[in-house]
C-alpha positions in Angstrom: 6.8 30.9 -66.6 3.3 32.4 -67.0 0.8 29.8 -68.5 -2.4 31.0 -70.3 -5.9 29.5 -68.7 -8.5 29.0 -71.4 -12.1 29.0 -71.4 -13.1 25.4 -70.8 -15.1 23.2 -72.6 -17.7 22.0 -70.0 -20.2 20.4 -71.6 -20.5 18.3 -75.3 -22.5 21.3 -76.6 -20.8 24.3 -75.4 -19.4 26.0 -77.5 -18.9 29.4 -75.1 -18.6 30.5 -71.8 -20.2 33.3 -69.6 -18.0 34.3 -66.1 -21.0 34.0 -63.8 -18.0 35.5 -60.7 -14.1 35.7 -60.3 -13.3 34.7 -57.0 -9.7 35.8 -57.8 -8.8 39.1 -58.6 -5.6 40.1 -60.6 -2.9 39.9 -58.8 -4.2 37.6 -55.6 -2.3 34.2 -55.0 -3.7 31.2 -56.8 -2.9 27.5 -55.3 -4.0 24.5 -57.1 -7.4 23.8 -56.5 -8.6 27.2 -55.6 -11.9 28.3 -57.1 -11.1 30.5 -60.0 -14.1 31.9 -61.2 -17.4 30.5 -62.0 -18.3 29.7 -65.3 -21.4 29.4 -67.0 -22.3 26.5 -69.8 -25.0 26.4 -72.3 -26.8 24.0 -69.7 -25.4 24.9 -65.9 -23.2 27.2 -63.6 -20.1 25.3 -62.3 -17.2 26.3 -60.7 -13.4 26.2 -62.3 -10.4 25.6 -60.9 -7.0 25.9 -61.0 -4.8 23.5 -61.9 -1.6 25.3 -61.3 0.0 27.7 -58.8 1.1 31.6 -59.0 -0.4 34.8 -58.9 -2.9 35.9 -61.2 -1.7 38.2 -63.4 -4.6 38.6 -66.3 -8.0 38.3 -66.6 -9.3 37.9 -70.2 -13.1 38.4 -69.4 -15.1 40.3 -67.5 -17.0 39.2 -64.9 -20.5 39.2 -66.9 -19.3 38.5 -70.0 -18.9 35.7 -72.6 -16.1 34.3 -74.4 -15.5 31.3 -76.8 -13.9 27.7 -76.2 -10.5 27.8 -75.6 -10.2 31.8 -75.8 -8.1 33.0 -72.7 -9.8 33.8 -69.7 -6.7 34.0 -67.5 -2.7 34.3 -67.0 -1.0 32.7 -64.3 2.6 33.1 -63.8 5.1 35.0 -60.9 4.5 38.3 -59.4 5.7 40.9 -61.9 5.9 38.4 -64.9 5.5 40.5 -68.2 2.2 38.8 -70.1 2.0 41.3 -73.4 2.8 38.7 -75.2 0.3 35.8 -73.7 -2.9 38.2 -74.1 -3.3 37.5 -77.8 -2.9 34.5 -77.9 0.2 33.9 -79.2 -1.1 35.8 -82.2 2.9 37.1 -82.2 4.1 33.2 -83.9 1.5 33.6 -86.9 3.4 37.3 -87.5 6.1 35.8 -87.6 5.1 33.2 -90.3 3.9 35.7 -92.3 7.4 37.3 -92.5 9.3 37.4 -95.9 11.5 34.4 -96.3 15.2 34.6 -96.6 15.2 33.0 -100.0 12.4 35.4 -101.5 14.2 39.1 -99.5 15.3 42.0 -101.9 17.6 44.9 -100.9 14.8 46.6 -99.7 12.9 43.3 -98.1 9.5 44.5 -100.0 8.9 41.8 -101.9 5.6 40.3 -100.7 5.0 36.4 -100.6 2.1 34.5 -100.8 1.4 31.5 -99.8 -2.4 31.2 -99.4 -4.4 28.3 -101.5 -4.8 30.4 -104.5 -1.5 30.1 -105.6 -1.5 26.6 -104.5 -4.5 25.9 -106.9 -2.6 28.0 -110.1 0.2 25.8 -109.5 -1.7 22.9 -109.6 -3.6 23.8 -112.5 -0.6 24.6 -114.8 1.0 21.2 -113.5 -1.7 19.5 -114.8 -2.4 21.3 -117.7 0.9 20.7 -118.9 1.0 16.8 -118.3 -0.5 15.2 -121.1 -2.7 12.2 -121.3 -1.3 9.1 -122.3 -3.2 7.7 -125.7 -5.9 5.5 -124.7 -5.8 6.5 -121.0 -9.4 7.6 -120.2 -9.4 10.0 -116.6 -13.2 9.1 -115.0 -14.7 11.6 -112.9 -16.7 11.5 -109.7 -20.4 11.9 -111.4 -23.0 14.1 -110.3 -26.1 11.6 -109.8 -28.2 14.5 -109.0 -29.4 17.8 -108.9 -28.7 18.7 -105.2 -25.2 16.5 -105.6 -21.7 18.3 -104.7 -19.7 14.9 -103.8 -19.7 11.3 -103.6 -18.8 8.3 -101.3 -17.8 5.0 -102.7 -19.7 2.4 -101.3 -17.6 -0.3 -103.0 -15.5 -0.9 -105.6 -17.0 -3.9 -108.2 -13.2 -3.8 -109.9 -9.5 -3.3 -108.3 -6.4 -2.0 -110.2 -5.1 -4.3 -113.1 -8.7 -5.8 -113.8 -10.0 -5.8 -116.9 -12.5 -3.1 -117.4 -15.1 -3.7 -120.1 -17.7 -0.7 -121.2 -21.2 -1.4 -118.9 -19.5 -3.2 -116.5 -20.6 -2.0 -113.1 -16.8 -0.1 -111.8 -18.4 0.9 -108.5 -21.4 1.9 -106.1 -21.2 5.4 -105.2 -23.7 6.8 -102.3 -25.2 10.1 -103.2 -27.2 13.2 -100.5 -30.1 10.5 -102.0 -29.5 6.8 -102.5 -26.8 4.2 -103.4 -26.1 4.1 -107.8 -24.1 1.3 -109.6 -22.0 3.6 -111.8 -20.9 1.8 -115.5 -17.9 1.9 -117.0 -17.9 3.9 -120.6 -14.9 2.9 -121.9 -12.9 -0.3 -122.3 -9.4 -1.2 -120.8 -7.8 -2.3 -117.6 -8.4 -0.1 -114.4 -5.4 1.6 -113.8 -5.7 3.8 -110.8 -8.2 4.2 -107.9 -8.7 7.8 -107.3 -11.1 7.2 -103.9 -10.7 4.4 -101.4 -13.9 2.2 -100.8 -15.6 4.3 -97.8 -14.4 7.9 -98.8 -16.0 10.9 -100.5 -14.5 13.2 -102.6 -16.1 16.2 -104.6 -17.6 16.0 -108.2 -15.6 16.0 -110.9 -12.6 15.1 -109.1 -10.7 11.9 -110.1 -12.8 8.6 -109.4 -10.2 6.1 -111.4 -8.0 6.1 -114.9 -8.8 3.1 -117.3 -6.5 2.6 -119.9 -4.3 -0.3 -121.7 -2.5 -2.4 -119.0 1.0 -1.2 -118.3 0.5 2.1 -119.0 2.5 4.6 -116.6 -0.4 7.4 -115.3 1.9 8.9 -112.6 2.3 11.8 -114.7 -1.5 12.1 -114.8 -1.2 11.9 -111.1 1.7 14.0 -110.1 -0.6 17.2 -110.1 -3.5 16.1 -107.9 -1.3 13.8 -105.7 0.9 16.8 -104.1 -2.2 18.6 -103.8 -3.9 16.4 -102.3 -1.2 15.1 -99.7 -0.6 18.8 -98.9 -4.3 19.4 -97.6 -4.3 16.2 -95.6 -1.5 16.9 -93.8 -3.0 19.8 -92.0 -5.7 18.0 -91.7 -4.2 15.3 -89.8 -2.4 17.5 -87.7 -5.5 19.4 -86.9 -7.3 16.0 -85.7 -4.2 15.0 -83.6 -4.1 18.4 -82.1 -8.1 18.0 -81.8 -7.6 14.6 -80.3 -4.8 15.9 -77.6 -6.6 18.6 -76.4 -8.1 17.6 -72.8 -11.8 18.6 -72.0 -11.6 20.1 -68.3 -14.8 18.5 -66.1 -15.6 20.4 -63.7 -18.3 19.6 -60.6 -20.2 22.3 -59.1 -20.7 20.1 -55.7 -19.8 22.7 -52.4 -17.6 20.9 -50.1 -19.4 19.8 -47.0 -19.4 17.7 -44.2 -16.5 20.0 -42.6 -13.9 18.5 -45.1 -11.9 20.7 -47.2 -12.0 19.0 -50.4 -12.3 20.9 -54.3 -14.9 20.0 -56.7 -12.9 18.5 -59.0 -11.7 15.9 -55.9 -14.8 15.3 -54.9 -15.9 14.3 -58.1 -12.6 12.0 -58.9 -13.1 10.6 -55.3 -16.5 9.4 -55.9 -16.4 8.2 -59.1 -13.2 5.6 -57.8 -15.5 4.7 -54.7 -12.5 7.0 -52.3 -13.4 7.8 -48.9 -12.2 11.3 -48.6 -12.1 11.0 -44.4 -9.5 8.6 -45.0 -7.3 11.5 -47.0 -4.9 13.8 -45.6 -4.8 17.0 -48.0 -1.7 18.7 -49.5 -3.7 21.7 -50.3 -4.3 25.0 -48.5 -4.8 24.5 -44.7 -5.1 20.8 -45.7 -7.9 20.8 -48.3 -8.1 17.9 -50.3 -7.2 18.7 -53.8 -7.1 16.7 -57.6 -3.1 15.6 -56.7 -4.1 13.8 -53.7 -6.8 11.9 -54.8 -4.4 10.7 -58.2 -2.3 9.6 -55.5 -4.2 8.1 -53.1 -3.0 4.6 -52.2 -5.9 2.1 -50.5 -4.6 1.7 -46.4 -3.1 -1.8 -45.3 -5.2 -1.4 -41.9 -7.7 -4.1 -41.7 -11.3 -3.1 -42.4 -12.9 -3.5 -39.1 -11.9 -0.9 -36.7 -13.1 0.5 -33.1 -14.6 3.4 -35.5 -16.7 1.3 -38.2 -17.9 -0.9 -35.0 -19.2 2.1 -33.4 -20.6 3.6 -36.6 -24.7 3.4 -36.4 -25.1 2.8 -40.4 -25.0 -0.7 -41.5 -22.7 -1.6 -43.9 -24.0 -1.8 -47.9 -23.4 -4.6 -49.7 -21.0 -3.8 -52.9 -22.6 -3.8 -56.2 -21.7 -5.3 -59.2 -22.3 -4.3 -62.8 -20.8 -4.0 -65.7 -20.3 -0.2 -67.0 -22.2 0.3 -70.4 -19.5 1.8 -73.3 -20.2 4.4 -75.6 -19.9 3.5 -79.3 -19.4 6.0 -82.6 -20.8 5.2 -86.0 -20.0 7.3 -89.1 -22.8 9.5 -90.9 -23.3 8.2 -94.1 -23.7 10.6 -97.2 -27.5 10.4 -96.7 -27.8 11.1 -93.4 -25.2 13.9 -93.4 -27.5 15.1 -96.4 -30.9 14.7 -94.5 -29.9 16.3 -91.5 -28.6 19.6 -93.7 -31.7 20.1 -95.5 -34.0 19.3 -92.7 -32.2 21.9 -90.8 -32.2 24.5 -93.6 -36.1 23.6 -94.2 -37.0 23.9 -90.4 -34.5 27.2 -90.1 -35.4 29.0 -92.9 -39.4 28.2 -93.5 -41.7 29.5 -91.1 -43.4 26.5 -90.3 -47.0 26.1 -88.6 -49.6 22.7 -88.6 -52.9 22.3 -89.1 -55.1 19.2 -87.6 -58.6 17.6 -88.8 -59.9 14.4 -87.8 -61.4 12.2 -90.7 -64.4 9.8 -90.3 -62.5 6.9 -92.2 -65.5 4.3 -92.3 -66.9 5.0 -95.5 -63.6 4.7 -96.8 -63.0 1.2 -95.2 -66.1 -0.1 -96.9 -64.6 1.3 -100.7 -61.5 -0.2 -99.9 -63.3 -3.6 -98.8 -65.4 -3.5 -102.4 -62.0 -2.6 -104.3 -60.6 -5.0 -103.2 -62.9 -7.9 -104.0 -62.4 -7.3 -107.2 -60.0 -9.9 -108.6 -56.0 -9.4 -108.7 -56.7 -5.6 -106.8 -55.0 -5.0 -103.8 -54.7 -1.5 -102.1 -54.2 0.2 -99.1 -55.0 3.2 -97.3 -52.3 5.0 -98.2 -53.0 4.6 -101.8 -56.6 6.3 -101.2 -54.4 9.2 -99.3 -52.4 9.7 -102.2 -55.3 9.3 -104.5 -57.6 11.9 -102.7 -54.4 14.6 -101.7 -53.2 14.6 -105.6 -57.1 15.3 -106.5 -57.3 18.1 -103.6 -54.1 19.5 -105.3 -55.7 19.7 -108.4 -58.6 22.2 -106.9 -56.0 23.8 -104.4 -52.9 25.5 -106.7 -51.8 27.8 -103.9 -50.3 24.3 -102.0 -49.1 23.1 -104.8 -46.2 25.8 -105.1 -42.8 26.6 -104.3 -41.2 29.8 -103.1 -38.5 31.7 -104.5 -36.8 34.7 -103.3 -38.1 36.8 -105.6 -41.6 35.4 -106.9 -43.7 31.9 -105.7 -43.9 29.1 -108.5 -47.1 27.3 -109.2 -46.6 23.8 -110.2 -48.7 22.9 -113.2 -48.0 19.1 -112.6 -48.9 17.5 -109.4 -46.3 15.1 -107.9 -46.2 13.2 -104.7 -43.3 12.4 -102.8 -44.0 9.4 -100.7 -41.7 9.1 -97.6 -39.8 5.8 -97.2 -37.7 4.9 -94.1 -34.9 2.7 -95.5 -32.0 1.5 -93.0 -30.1 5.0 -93.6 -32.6 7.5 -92.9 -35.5 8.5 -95.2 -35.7 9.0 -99.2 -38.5 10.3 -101.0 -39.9 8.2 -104.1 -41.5 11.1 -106.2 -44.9 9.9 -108.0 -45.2 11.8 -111.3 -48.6 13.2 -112.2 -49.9 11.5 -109.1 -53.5 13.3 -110.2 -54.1 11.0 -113.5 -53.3 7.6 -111.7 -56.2 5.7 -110.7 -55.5 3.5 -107.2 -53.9 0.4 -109.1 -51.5 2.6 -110.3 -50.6 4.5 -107.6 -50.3 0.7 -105.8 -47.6 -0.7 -107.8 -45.9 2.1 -108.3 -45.4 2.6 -104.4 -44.6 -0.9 -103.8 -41.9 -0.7 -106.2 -40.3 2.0 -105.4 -40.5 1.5 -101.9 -39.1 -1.9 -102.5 -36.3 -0.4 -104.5 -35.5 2.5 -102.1 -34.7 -0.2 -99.4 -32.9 -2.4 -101.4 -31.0 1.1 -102.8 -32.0 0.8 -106.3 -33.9 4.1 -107.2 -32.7 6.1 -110.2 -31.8 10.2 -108.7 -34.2 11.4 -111.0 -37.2 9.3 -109.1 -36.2 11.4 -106.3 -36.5 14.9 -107.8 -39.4 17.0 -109.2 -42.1 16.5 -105.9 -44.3 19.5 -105.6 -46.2 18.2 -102.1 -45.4 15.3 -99.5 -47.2 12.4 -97.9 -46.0 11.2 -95.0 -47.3 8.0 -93.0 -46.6 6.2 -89.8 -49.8 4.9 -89.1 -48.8 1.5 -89.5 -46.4 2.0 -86.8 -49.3 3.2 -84.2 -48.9 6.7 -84.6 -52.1 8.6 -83.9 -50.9 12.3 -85.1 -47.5 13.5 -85.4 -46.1 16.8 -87.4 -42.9 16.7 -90.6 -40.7 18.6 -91.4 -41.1 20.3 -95.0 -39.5 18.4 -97.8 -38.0 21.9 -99.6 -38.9 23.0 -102.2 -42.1 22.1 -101.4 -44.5 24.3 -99.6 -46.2 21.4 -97.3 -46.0 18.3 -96.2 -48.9 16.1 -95.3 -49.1 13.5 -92.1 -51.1 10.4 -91.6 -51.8 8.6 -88.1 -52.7 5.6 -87.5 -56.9 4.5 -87.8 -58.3 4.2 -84.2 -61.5 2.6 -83.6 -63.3 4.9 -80.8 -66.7 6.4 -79.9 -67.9 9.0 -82.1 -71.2 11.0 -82.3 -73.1 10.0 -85.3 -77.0 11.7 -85.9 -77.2 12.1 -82.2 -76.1 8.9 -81.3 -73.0 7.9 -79.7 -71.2 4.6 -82.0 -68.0 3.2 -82.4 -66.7 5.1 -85.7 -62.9 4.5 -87.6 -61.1 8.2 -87.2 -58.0 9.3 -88.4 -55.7 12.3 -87.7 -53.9 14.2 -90.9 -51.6 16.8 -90.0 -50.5 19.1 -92.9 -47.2 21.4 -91.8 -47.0 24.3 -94.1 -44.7 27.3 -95.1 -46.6 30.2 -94.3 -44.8 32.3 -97.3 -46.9 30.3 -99.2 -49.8 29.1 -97.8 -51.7 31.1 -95.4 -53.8 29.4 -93.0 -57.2 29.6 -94.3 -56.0 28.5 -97.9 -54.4 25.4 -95.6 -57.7 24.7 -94.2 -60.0 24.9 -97.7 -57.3 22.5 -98.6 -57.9 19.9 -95.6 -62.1 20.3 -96.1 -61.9 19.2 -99.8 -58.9 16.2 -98.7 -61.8 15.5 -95.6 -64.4 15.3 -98.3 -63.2 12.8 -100.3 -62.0 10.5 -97.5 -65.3 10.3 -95.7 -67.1 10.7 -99.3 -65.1 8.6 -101.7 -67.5 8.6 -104.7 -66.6 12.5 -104.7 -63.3 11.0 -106.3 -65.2 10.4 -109.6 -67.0 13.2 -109.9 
């Protein structure tokens, strides 16, 4: 019986495949282990083989051209072996689940079925709408925490069903796209029903729990949403099983050699199970050496001295030991499934481009050495960042805006994200009206929200509302690096680390306090020189800070 070859997935990322060559042509006898063609990945050209034997009766792509994963590239079956059927796919079994069912046929077999998810979800609905609401049962949704928020994950349930529930009693921590919230209870009663397991999301507004008096029956709340919900998991399951049977084909593109007939794919099993392929007799094609023999392959009795390995002029390597190294999997979490989407949207969809000045920082080590004298005042250099970039703001608009489609929004307040690594990923503390705190405020206020983002206590709207970004690694070493923008902002700002190094001062070469800022910006918004006016007046009041008070 014919069997359909399909493109093969040859590396993690590929996701199609180009036919480089065919060294088979339709209707030429394939054994297993010949070459079949040679296919090329997103990162190499390597050569496939067969794994089964018969003539080649189809080719699905043309030598030159690219198909997807798992598309069919080839049919191999008997000489004269009809394939009409094979060349779609199998496209003829979802025809024939679209047919009408007996049950549902007229006289005339017109009457049309559906059965996509619309009519699943109007079934649903009326289900529901006609089940009422036991008295005193209260249904609690999953909330939306915040703006950008389209579902939640339960972190961890603070009550399980048939505890007593009273109102502002913490029910659960749900993980947002920003931070971890305690969500309270609003009602009073015993919890009923769990709608999410602890470590699963599910969408907003769909059912978080049901509170009500103890005892009370809520299946009919839940007969609705429970059929509905089993039906999508089960082909979901069935589509991770099938994703989990599916074998990935490795292939090597290593040219036999050393005048042994041997495949790629042998050679490759061979040396990864430390075989010596002179010590194989091939059941392949004028005795090659194919994947069959080397699964197999059963070690020789002889002993391991011979005439031959005496005579042999390499010396014998001593076996090494080590342990292989496993991989290991962890789940994204909410946050960083969030971060990576609208870091990838930001970097895709705003033309980005950086510009770099070098600040003399020395005057402003001295201003923070006289600040701090002063009694129960303690800042750092960040807080003189934020200080001088809000006040930069003030006299630059243009960077303090957002684009829109249609029209570019200038922010009348100026707010400063601060960047925060917590053990997730990164959150972004917004400081509001960063412009009108002095350096004491802008001190606290970032060590407690820092503080709070890493022990997951910031509020969602503490996260929302920036208009520019400071980001700073220079505690970490970090001389000059570039961010990503923090949409909808139009640029971000990075600080390096201060490095002590020789400078030229009044003609003079001295040991001077530099530091590199690197401001990334959207070039829909700000154009390059309006970027670099911006960076003179931040430069000004770094290496001038009594330009801050004027």
């Amino acid at each position: 019986m014919a069997e359909v070859i399909t493109m093969p997935r040859l590396s993690d990322t590929m996701t199609e495949g180009k036919v480089a060559k065919w060294h088979k042509k339709v209707g030429d006898t394939v054994n297993e282990g010949d070459i079949l063609a040679e296919i090329e990945t997103d990162k190499a050209v390597q050569d496939f083989e067969s794994e089964i034997k018969g003539t080649l009766l189809y080719i699905g792509v043309e030598e030159g051209n690219g198909a997807p994963v798992d598309s069919v590239l080839a049919i191999i079956g008997e000489q004269g072996e009809d394939t009409s059927a094979l060349k779609d796919g199998g496209n003829s079994d979802d025809k024939k689940d679209n047919e009408i069912p007996e049950d549902f046929k007229t006289e005339k077999e017109n009457t049309a079925v559906e059965t996509s998810e619309p009519v699943e979800k109007e079934t649903d609905h009326e289900e529901t709408s006609a089940t009422e609401i036991p008295e005193g049962v209260e249904v609690v949704t999953m909330p939306r925490l915040s703006d950008t928020m389209t579902e939640g994950k339960v972190a961890k349930w603070h009550k399980n069903v048939g505890d007593t529930v009273k109102e502002g009693d913490i029910l659960a921590e749900i993980e947002t796209d920003k931070a971890v919230q305690d969500f309270e209870a609003e009602t009073t009663g015993t919890l009923l029903h769990q709608g999410v397991a602890e470590g699963e999301a599910a969408p907003v507004d769909s059912v978080l729990a049901i509170i009500g008096p103890e005892g009370t029956d809520v299946s009919g709340v839940l007969s609705g949403g429970k059929k509905k919900e089993e039906t999508k998991k089960e082909p979901q399951q069935k589509a991770e099983e099938t994703e989990k049977s599916e074998t990935v084909q490795q292939q090597d593109s290593t040219l036999p050699g050393d005048r042994i007939a041997i495949s790629p794919l042998a050679k490759k099993m061979a040396k990864e199970k430390g075989i010596d392929i002179t010590s194989i007799q091939g059941t392949g094609e004028n005795g090659r050496i194919v994947r069959k023999d080397i699964e197999n392959y059963q070690p020789s009795t002889k002993p391991a001295f011979s005439e031959t390995a005496a005579a042999s002029p390499k010396a014998a390597q001593p076996a090494m030991n080590f342990v292989q190294g496993e991989d290991s999997e962890t789940p994204n979490s909410q946050i960083r499934t969030i971060i990576a989407k609208r870091l990838s949207e930001s970097k895709f969809t705003a033309p980005h481009y950086y510009l770099i000045i070098e600040v003399n920082m020395d005057k402003a080590i001295q201003a923070r050495k006289e600040i701090n004298s002063l009694p129960d005042t303690r800042i750092s250099f960040n807080d003189m960042i934020i200080k001088a970039t809000a006040m930069a703001l003030r006299k630059h608009p243009q960077v303090n805006s957002s684009w829109k489609e249609d029209r570019i929004v200038h922010h009348g307040n100026i707010n400063v994200g601060v960047a925060v690594a917590v053990p997730d990923g990164l959150v972004v503390p917004v400081l509001k009206n960063t412009d009108q705190m002095n350096y004491t405020q802008i001190s606290a206020a970032v060590k407690d929200m820092a503080g709070r983002a890493k022990s997951k206590g910031l509020k969602a709207n503490e996260m929302e509302g920036s208009t520019f970004s400071v980001s700073n690694l220079g505690m970490y070493g970090i001389d000059t690096f570039t961010s990503i923008i923090n949409q909808p902002n139009s640029a971000i700002l990075s600080v390096g680390a201060i490095v002590e190094k020789p400078i030229v001062k009044d003609g003079q070469i001295v040991v001077g306090n530099t530091m590199k800022l690197s401001m990334a910006c959207d070039h829909r918004v700000v154009d390059g020189a309006t970027g670099a006016e911006f960076l003179q007046t931040l430069r000004t009041y770094l290496e001038q800070p009594l330009t801050l008070l004027l």
